[in-house]
Backbone as CSV, one residue per row, in Angstrom:
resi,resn,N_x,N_y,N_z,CA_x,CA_y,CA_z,C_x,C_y,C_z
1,UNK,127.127,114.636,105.733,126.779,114.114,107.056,125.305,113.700,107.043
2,UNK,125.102,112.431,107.735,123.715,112.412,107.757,122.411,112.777,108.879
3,UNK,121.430,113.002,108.190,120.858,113.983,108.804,120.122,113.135,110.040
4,UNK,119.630,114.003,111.115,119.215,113.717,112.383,118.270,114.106,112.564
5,UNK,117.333,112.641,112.747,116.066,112.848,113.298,115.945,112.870,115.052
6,UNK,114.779,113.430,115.230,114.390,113.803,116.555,113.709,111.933,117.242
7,UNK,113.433,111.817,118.584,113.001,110.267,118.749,111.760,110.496,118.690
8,UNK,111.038,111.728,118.777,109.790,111.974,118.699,109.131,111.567,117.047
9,UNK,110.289,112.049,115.981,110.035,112.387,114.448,109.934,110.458,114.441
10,UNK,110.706,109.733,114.985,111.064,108.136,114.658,109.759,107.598,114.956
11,UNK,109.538,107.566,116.289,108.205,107.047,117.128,107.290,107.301,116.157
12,UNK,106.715,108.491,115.686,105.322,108.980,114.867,105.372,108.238,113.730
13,UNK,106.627,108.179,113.370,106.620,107.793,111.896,106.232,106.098,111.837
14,UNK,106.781,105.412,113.052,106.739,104.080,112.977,105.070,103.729,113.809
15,UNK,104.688,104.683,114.223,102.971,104.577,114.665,102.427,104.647,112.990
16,UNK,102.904,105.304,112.448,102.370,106.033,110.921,102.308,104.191,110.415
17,UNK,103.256,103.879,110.495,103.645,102.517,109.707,103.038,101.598,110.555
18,UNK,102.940,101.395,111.949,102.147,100.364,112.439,100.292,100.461,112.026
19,UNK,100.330,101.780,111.610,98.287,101.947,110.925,98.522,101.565,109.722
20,UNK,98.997,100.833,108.755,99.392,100.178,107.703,99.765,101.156,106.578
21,UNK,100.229,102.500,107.095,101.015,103.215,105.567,101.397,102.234,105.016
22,UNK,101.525,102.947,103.989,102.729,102.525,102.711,104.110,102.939,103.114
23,UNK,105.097,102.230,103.055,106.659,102.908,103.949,107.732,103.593,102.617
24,UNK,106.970,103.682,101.060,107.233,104.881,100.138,106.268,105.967,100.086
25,UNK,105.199,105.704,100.707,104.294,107.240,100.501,104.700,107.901,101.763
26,UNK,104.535,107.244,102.471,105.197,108.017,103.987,106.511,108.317,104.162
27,UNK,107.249,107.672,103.576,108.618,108.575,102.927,108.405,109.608,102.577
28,UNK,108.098,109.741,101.343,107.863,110.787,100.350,106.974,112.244,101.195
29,UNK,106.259,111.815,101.826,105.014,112.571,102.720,106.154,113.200,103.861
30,UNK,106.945,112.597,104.546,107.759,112.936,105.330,108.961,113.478,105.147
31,UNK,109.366,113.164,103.855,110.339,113.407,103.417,111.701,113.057,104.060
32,UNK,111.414,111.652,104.282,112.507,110.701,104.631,112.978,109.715,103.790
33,UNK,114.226,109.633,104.094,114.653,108.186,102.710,113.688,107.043,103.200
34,UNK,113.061,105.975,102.394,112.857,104.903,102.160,113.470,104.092,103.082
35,UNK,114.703,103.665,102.836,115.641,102.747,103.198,115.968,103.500,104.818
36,UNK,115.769,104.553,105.268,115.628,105.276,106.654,114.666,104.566,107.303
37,UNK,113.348,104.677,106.829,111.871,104.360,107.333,112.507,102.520,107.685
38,UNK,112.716,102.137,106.444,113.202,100.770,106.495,113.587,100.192,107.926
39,UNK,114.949,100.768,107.683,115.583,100.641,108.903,115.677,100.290,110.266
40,UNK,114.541,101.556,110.811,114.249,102.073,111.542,112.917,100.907,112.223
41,UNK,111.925,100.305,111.280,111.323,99.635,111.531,111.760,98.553,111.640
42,UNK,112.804,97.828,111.112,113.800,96.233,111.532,114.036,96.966,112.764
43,UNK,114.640,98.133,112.987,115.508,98.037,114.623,114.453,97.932,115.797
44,UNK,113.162,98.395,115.365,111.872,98.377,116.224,111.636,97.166,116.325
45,UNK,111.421,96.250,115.490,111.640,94.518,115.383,112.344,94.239,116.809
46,UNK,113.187,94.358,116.241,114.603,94.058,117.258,114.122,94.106,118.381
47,UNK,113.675,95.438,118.422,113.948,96.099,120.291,112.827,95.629,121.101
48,UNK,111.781,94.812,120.145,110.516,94.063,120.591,110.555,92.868,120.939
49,UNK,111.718,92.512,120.204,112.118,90.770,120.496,111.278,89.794,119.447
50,UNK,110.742,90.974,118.065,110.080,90.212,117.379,110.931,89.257,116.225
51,UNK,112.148,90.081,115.979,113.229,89.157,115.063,114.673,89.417,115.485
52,UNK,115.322,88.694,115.559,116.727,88.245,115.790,117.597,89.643,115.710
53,UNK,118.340,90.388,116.638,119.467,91.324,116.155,120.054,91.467,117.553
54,UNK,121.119,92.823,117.128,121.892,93.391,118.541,120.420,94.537,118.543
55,UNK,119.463,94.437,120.358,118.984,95.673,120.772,119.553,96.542,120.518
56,UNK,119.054,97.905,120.706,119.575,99.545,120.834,120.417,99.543,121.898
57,UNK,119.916,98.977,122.578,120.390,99.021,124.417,121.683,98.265,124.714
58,UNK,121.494,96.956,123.798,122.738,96.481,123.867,124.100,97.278,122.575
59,UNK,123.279,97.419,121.410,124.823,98.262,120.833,125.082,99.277,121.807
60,UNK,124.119,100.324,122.580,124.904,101.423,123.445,125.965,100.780,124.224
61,UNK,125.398,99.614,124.645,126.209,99.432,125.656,127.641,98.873,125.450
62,UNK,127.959,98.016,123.561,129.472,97.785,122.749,129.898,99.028,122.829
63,UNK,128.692,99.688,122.068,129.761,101.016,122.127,130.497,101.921,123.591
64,UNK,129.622,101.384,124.250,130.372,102.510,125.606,131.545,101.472,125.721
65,UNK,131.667,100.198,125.905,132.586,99.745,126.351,133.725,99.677,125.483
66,UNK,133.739,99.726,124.317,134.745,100.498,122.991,135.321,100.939,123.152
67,UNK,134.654,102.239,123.927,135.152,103.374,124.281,135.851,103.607,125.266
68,UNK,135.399,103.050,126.294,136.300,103.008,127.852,137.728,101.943,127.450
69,UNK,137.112,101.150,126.410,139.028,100.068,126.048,139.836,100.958,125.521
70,UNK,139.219,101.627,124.529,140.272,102.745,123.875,140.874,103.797,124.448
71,UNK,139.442,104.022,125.329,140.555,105.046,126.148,141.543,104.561,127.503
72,UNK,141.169,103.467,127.626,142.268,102.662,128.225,143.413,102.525,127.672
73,UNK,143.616,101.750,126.838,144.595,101.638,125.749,145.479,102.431,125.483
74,UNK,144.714,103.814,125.206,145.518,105.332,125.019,145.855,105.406,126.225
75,UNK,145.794,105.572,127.405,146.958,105.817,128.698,147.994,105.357,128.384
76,UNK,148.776,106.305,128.840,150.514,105.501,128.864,150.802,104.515,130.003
């Protein structure tokens, strides 16, 4: 299972990376995957409107509605 960061642990880390870390030493220092740190900083992109994706705000919101079809669906 993969592991769960706190939004506090995300935020610091991506302040860490906006003062120009390195995003493998601050891995390593944090002891987070690479490709985590990665990530995490495209979805910050995103949620800024600095490059092209689905917001946070908007996947919550596929996913809730997923969820309310399916469980629609499942009624008899």
């Amino acid at each position: 299972m993969p592991r769960q960061y706190s939004s506090q642990c995300r935020t610091r880390a991506l302040a860490l990376l906006d003062e120009g870390r390195s995003l493998t030493e601050l891995a390593k220092r944090l002891g987070i995957a690479p490709a985590t740190l990665y990530r995490w900083h495209q979805q910050a992109l995103i949620n800024a409107g600095e490059r092209p994706g689905t917001t946070s705000a908007e996947a919550a919101e596929l996913a809730d509605a997923r969820r309310r079809t399916r469980h629609l669906e499942e009624e008899p």
